[in-house]
DRENTIRO-181898 format. One record per residue: residue number from 1; residue in one letter; y, z, x of N, C-alpha, C in turn. Coordinates in steps of 0.2 Angstrom, whole numbers, always signed. Layout:
BEGIN
- n_res_nY_nZ_nX_caY_caZ_caX_cY_cZ_cX
- NUM_A_Y_Z_X_Y_Z_X_Y_Z_X
...
END
This chain:
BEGIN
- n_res_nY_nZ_nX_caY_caZ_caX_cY_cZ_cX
- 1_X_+93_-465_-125_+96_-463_-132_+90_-461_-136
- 2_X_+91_-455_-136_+85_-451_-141_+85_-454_-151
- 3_X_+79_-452_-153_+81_-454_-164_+86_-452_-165
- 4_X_+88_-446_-163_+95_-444_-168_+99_-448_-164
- 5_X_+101_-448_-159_+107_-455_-157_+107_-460_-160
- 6_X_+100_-463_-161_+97_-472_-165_+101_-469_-172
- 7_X_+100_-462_-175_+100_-464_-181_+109_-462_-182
- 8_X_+112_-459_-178_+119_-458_-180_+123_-466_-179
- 9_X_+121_-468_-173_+123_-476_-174_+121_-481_-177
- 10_X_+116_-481_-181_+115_-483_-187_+116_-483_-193
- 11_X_+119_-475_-192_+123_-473_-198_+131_-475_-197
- 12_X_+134_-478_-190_+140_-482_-191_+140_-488_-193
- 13_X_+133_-492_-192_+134_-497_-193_+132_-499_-201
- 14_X_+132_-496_-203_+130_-498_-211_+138_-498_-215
- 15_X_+141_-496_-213_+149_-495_-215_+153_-501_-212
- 16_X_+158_-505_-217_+160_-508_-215_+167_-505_-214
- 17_X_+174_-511_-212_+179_-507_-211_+184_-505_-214
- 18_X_+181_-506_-221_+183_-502_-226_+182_-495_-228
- 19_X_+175_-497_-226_+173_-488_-227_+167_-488_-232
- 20_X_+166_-495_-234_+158_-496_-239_+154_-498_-235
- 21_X_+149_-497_-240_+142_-498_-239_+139_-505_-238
- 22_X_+139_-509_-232_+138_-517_-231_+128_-516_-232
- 23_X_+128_-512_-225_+120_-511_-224_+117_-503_-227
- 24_X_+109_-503_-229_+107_-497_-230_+104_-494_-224
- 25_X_+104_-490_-220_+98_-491_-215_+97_-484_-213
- 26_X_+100_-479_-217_+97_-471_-216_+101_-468_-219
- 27_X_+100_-461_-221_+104_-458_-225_+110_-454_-220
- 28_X_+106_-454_-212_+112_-451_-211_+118_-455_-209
- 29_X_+124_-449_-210_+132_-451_-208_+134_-454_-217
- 30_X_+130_-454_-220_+131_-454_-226_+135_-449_-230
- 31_X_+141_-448_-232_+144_-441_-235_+140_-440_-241
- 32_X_+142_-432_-243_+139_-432_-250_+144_-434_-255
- 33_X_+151_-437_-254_+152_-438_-260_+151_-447_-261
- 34_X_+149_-451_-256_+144_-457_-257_+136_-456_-261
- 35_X_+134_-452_-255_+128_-450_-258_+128_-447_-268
- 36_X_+134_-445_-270_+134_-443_-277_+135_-449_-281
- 37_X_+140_-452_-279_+142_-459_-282_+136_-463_-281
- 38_X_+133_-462_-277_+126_-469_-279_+121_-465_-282
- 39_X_+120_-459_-281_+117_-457_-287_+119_-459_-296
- 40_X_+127_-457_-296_+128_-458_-302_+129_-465_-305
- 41_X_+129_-470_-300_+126_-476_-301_+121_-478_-303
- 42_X_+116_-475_-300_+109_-474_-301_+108_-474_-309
- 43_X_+109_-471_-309_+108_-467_-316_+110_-470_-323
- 44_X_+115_-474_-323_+117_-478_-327_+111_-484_-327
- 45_X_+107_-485_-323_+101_-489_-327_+94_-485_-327
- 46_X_+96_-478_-328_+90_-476_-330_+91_-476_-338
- 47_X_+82_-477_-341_+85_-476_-349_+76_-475_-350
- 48_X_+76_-472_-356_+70_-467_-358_+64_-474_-357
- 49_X_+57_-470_-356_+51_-474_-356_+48_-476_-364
- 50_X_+48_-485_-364_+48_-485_-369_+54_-492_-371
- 51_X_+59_-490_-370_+65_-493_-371_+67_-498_-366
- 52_X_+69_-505_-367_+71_-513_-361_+73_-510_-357
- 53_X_+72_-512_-352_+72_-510_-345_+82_-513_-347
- 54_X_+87_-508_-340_+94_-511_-341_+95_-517_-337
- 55_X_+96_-520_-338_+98_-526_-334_+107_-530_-334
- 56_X_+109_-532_-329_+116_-534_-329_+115_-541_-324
- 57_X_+119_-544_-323_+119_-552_-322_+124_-550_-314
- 58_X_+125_-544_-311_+129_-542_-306_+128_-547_-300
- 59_X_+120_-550_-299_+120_-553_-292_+116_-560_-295
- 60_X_+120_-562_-301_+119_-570_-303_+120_-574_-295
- 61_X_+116_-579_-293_+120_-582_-289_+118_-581_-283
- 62_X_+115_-575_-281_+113_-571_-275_+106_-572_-274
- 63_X_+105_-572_-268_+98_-572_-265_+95_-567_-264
- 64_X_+89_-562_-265_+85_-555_-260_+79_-559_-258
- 65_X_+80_-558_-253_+73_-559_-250_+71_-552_-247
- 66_X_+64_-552_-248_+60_-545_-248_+54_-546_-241
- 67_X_+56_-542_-236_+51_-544_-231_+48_-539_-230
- 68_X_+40_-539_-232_+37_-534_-231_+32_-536_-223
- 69_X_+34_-533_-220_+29_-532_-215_+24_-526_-213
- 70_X_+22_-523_-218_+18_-517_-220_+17_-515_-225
- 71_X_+12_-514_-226_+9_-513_-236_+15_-509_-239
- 72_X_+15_-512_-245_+19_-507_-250_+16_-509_-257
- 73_X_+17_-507_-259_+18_-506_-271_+22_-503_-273
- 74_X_+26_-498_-270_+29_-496_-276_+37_-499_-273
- 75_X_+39_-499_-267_+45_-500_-264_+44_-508_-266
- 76_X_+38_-509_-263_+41_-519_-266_+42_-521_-273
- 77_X_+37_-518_-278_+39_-518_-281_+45_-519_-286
- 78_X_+48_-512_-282_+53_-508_-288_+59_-513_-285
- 79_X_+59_-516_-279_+65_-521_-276_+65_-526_-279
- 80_X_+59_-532_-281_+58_-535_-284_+61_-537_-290
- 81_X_+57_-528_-294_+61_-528_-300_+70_-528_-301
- 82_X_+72_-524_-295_+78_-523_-293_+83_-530_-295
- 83_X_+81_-533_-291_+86_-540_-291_+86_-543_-296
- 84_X_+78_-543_-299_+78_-549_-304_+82_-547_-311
- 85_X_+80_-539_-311_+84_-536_-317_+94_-538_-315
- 86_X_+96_-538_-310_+104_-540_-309_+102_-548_-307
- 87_X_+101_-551_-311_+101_-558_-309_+99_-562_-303
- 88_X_+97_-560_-300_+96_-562_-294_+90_-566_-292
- 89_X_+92_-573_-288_+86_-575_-284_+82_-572_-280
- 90_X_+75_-570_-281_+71_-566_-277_+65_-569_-274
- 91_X_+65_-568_-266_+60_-572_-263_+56_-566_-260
- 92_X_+49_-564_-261_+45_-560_-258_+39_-563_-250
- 93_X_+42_-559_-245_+38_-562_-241_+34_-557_-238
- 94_X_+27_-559_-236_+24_-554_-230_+20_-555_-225
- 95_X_+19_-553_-220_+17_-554_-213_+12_-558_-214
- 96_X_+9_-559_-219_+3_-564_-221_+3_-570_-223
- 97_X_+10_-571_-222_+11_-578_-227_+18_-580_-222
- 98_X_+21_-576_-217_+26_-577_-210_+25_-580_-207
- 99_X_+29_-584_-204_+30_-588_-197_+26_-581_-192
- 100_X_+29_-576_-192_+28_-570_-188_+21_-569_-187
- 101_X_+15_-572_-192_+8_-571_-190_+5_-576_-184
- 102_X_+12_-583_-184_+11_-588_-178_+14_-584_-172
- 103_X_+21_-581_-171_+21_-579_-166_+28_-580_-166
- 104_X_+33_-581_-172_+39_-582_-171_+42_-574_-172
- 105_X_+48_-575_-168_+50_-568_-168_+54_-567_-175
- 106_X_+57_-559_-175_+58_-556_-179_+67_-561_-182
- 107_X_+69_-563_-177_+76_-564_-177_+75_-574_-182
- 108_X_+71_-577_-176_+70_-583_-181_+69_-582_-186
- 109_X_+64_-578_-189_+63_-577_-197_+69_-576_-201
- 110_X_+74_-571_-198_+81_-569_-201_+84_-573_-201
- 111_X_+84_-581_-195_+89_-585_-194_+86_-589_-200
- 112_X_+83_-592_-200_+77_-597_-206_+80_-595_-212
- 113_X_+79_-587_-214_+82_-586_-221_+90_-586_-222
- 114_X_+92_-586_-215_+98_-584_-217_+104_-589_-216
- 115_X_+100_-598_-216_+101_-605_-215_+100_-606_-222
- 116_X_+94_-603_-225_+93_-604_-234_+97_-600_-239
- 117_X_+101_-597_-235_+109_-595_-239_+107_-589_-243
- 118_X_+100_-585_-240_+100_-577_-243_+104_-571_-241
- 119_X_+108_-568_-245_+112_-565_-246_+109_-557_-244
- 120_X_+105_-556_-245_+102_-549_-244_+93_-548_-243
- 121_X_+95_-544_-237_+86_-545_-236_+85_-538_-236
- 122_X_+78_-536_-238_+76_-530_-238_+69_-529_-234
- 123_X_+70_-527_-228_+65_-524_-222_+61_-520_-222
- 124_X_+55_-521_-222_+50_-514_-219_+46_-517_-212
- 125_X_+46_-511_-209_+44_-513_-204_+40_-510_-201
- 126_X_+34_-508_-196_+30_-502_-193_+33_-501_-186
- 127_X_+37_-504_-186_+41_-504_-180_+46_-501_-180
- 128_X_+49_-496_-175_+56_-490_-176_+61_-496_-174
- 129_X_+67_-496_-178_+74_-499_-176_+74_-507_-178
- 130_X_+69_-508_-181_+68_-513_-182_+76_-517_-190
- 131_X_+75_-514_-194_+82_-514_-196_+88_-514_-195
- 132_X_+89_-511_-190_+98_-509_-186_+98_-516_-184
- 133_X_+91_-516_-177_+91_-525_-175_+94_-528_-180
- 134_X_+90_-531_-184_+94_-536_-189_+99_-538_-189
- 135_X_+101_-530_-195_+110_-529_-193_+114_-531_-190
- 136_X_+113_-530_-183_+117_-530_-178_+117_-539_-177
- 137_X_+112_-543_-179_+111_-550_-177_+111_-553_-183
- 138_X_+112_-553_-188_+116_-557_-195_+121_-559_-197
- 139_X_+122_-565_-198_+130_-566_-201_+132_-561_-205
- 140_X_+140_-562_-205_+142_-555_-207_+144_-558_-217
- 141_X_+139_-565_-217_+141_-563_-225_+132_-563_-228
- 142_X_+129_-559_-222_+122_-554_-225_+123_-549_-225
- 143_X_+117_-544_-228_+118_-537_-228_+110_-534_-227
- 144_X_+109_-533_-225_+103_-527_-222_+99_-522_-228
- 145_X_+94_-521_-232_+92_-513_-233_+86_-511_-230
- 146_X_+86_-504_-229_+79_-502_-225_+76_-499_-231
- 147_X_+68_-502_-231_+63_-501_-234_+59_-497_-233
- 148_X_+59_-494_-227_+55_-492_-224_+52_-494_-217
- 149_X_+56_-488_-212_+55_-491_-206_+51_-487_-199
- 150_X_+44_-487_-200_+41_-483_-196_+39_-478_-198
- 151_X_+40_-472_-194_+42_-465_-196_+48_-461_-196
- 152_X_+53_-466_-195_+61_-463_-195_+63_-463_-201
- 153_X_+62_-467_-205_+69_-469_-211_+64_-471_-215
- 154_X_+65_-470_-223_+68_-473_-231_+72_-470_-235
- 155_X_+77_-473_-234_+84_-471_-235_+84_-471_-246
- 156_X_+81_-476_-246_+80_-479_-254_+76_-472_-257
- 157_X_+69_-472_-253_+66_-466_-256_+68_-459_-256
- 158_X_+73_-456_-251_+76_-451_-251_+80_-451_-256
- 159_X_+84_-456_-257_+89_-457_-263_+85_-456_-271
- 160_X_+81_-458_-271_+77_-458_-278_+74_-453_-280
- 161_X_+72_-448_-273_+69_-441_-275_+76_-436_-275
- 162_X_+82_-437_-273_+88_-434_-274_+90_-436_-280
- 163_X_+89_-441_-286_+92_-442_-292_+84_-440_-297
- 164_X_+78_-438_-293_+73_-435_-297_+75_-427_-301
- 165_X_+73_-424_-294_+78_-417_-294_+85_-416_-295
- 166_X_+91_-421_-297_+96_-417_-299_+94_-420_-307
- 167_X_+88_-425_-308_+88_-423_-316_+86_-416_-321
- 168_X_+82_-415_-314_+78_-406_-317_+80_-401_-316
- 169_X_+87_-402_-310_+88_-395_-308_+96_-395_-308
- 170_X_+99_-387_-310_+107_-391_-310_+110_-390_-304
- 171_X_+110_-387_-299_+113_-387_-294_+108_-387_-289
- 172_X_+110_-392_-280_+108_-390_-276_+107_-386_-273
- 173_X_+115_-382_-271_+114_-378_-269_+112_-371_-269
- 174_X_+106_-372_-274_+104_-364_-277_+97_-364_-278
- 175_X_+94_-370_-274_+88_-374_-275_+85_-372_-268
- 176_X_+79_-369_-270_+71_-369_-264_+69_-376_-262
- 177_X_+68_-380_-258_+62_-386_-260_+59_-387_-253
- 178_X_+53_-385_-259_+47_-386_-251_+43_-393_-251
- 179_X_+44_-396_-245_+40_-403_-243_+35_-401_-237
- 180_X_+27_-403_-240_+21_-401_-238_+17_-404_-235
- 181_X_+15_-405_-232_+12_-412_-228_+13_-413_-219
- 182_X_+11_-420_-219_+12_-422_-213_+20_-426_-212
- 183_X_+24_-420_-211_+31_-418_-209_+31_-426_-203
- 184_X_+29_-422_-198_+30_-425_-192_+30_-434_-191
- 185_X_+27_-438_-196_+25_-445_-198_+27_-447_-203
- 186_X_+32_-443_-205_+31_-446_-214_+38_-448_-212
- 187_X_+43_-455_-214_+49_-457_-215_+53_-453_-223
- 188_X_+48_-451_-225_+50_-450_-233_+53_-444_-233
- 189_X_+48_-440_-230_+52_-432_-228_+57_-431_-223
- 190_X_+58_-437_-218_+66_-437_-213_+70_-438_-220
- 191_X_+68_-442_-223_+75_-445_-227_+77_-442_-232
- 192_X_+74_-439_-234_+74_-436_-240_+76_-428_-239
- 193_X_+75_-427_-232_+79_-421_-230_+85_-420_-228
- 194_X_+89_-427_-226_+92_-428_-221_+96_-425_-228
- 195_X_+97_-430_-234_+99_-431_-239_+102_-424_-244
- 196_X_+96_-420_-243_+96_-413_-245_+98_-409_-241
- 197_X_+100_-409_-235_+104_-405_-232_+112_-408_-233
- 198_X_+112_-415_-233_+119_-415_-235_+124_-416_-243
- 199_X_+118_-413_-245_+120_-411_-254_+122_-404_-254
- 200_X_+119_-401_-248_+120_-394_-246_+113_-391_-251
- 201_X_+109_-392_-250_+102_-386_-252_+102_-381_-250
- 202_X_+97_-375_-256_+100_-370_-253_+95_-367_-247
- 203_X_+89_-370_-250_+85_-368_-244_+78_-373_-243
- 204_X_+79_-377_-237_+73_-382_-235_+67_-381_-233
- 205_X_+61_-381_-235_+56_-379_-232_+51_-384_-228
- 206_X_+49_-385_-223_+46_-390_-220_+36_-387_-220
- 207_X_+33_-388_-223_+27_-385_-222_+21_-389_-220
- 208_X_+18_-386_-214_+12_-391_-211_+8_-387_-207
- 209_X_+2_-390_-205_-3_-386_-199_+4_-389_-193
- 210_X_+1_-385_-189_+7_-385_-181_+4_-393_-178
- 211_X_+0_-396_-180_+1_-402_-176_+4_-409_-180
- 212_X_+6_-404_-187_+9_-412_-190_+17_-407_-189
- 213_X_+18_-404_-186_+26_-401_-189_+31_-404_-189
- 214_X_+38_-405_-189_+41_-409_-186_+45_-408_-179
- 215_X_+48_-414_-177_+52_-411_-169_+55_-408_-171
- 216_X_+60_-404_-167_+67_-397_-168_+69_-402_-171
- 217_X_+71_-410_-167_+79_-414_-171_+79_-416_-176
- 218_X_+73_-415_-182_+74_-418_-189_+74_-412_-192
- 219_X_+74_-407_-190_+71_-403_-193_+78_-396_-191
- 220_X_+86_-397_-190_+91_-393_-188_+90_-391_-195
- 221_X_+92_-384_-198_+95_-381_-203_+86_-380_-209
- 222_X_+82_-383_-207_+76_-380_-211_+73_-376_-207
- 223_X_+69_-372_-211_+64_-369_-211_+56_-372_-210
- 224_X_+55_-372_-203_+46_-375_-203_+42_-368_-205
- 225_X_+37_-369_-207_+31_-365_-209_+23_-367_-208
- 226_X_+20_-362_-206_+13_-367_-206_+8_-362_-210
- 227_X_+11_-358_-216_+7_-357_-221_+9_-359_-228
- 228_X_+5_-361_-231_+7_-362_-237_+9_-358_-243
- 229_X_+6_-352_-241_+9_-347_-247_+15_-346_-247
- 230_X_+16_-345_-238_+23_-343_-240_+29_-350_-241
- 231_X_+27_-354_-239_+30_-359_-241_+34_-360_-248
- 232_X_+26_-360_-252_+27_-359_-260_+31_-355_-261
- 233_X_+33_-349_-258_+36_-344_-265_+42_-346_-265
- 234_X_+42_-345_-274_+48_-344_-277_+53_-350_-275
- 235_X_+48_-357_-273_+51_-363_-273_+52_-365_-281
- 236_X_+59_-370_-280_+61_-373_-287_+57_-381_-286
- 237_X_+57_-384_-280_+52_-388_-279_+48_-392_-273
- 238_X_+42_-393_-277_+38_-393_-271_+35_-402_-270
- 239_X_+35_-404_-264_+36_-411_-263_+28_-414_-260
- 240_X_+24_-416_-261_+16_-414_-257_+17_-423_-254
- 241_X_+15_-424_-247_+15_-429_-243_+7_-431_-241
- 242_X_+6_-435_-241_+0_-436_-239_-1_-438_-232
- 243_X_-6_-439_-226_-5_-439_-221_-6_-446_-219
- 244_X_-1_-447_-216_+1_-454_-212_-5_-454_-204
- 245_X_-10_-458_-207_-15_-458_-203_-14_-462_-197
- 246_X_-11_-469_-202_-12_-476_-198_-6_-475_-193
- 247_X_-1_-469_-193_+4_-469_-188_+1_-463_-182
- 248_X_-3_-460_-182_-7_-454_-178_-9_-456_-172
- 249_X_-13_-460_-172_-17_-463_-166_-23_-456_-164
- 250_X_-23_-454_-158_-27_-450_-157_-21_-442_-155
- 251_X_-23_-438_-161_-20_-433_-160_-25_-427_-160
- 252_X_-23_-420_-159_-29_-414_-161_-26_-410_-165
- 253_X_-30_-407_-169_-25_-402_-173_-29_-405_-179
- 254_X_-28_-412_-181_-29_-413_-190_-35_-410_-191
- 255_X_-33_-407_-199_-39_-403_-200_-42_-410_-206
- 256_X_-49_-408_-206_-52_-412_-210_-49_-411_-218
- 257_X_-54_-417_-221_-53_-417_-228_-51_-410_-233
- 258_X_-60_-406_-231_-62_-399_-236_-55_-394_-232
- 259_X_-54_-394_-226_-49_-390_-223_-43_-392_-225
- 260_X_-42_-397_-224_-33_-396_-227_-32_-396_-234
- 261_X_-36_-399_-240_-36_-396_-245_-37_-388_-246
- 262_X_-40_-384_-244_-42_-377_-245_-35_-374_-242
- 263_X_-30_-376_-236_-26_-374_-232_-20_-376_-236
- 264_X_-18_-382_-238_-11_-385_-239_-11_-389_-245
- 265_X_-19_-392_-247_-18_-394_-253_-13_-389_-258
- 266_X_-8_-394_-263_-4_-391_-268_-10_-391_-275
- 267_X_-11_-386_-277_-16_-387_-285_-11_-382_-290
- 268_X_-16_-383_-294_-12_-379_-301_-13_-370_-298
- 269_X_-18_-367_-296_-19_-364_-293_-12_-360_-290
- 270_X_-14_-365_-284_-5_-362_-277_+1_-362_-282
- 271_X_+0_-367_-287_+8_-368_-289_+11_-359_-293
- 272_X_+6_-357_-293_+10_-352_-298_+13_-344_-291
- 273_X_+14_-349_-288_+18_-343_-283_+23_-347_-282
- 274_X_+26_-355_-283_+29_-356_-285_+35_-353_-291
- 275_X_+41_-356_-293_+43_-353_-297_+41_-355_-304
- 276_X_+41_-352_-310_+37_-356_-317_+40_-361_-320
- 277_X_+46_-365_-316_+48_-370_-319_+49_-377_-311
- 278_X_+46_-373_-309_+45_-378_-301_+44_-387_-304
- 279_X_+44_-389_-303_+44_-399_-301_+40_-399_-295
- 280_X_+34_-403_-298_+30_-406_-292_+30_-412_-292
- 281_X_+31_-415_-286_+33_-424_-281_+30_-425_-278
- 282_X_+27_-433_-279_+25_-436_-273_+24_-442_-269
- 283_X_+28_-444_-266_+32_-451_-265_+26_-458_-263
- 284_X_+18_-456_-265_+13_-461_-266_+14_-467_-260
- 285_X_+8_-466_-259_+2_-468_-262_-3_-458_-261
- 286_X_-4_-459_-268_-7_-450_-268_-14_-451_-266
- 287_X_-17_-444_-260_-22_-444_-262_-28_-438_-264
- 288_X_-29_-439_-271_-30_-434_-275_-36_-432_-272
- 289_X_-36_-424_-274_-40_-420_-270_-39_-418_-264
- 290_X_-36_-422_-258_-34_-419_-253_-27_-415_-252
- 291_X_-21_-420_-254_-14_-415_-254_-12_-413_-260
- 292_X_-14_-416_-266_-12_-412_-273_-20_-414_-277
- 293_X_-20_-410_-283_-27_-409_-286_-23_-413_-292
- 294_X_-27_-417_-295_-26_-421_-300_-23_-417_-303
- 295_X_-25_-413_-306_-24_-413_-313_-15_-409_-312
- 296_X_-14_-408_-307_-7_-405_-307_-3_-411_-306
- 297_X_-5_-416_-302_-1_-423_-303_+1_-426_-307
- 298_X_-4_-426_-314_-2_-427_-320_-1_-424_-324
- 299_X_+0_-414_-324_+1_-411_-327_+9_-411_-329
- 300_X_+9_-406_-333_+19_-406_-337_+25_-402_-333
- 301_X_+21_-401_-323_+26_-399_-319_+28_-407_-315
- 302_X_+25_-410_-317_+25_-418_-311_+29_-423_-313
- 303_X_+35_-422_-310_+39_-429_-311_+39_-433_-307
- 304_X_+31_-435_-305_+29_-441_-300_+28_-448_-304
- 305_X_+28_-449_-309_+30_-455_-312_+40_-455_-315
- 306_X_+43_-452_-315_+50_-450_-317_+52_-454_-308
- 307_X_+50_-451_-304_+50_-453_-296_+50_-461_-296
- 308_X_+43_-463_-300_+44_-471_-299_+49_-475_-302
- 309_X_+51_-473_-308_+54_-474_-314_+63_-478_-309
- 310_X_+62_-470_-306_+70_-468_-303_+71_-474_-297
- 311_X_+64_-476_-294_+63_-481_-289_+69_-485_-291
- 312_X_+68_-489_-295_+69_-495_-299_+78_-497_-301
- 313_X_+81_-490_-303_+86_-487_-304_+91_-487_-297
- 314_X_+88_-484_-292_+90_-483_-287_+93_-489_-282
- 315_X_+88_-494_-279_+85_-500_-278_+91_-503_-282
- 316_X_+93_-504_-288_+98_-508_-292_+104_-507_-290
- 317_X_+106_-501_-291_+112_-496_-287_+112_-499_-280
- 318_X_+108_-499_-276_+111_-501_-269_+112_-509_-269
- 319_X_+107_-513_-272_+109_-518_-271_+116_-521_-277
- 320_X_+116_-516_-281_+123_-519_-285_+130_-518_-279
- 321_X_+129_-511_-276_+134_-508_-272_+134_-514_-265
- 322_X_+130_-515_-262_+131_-521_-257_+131_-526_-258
- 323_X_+133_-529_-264_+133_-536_-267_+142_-537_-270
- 324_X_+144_-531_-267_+150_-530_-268_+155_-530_-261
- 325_X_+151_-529_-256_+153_-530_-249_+154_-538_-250
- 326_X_+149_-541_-251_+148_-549_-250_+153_-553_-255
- 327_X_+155_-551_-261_+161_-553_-266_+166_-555_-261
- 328_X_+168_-548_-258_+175_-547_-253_+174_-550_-249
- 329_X_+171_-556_-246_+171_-559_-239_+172_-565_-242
END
């Protein structure tokens, strides 16, 4: 079974047999009018920077536990926030404080928590498939999200950067958006593509040197490129990735520091082949100078804080929506 098989049966299994959303664990097999409804979920707890964060009492009574087996900040956090803003009891774990650093397996862990009557656990893992597992091995009054799994999926991050951009832009279907980086490593740019092809975009651009590109089967219906200019043009938006090192191992092709700035790096500069009202993202941890030039990161085209914001938004949205599966059981 090749990734798109893992990811299409993954995509079955997150539906229950009603037809809702029990687990999150990839965007694909996901319709766009799901995908619009959790958007417009979404969105009901955005509210201007500045003003109480929104909060509802939806998952009083509820447990999340957060299992980070792989550094995060912005994903742990913004779940964290997530639950506790809908009431929820929240337990944060990570490999550093796990039975897992003794030697116990993935499933004990799950069984552990899920004897402590936690309701929703939310997985990252540097491991592929590691999610679905779970799934598959849980009583069925848990539910599953993926956090981030490897280099296949963040189903969560894909979702947030789709209610970024339909803040700024009003149709997908009329939309350029170019994603710049290490294509081939990055979970952010599968899912976040996956998402934009099934909103129907108008045109996708994958841009990279040939040794970060993507394989053909993530990449059906885009456009790979391995120059930047033309990438840029007359893009509505442009998404800059940084290079996923610690998943590379020994590969050839990476250009150095000064090189892949000079070639790929996004600056205020490349931007103006862009279109003049372009949106520039970047799903962080950013690092400046090499994929974007500071000062466009925090210039007045960068909805890279707006992206975090949406985290937090999003994250609530899925966990309100599968806290509704668990009602019904």
């Amino acid at each position: 079974m090749n990734a798109t098989d893992n990811l299409e049966e993954d995509g079955r299994l997150q539906l229950n047999e009603k037809g809702e959303l029990r687990h999150l664990l990839t965007l694909k097999g996901l319709d766009k009018a799901m995908l619009i409804d959790l958007l417009d979920e979404a969105e009901q707890y955005c509210v201007p920077h500045g003003s109480l964060p929104a909060r509802r009492q939806s998952l009083a009574g509820r447990t999340v536990a957060n299992l980070f087996f792989e550094p995060s900040t912005r994903t742990r956090a913004s779940f964290d926030l997530a639950g506790k803003r809908l009431g929820a009891d929240v337990l944060n774990l990570d490999v550093n404080t796990s039975s897992r650093k003794k030697g116990e397996s993935i499933l004990d862990t799950i069984y552990t928590l899920q004897a402590m009557q936690v309701d929703i656990m939310v997985v990252r893992d540097a491991s592929s498939g590691v999610p679905a597992y779970i799934a598959r091995n849980v009583g069925d009054h848990v539910c599953i999200l993926n956090a981030g799994e490897a280099d296949v999926s963040h189903p969560t991050q894909g979702l947030l950067d789709l209610l970024t951009i339909r803040q700024h832009k009003d149709s997908f279907a009329d939309l350029v958006v170019a994603i710049v980086g290490d294509i081939r490593h990055s979970r952010v740019a599968k899912s976040t593509a996956q998402g934009l092809q099934t909103m129907g975009v108008g045109e996708l651009r994958l841009i990279s040197p040939p040794a970060l590109a993507p394989n053909p089967e993530f990449a059906a219906g885009a456009k790979i490129i391995d120059n930047l200019d033309d990438g840029l043009k007359d893009a509505d938006v442009v998404m800059a990735l940084r290079i996923q090192r610690e998943r590379i191992g020994n590969l050839d092709g990476i250009p150095g520091i000064d090189e892949y700035f000079a070639n790929f790096g996004i600056s205020q500069e490349r931007m103006k082949i862009a279109k003049p009202d372009a949106i520039v993202m970047h799903p962080g941890p950013m690092n400046r100078g090499i994929e974007i030039e500071g000062s466009l990161a925090d210039g007045p085209s960068s909805v890279i804080t707006r992206q975090v914001s949406n985290g937090v938004a999003v994250r609530m949205a899925i966990l309100d929506r599968v806290s509704r599966t668990l009602v019904a059981r």
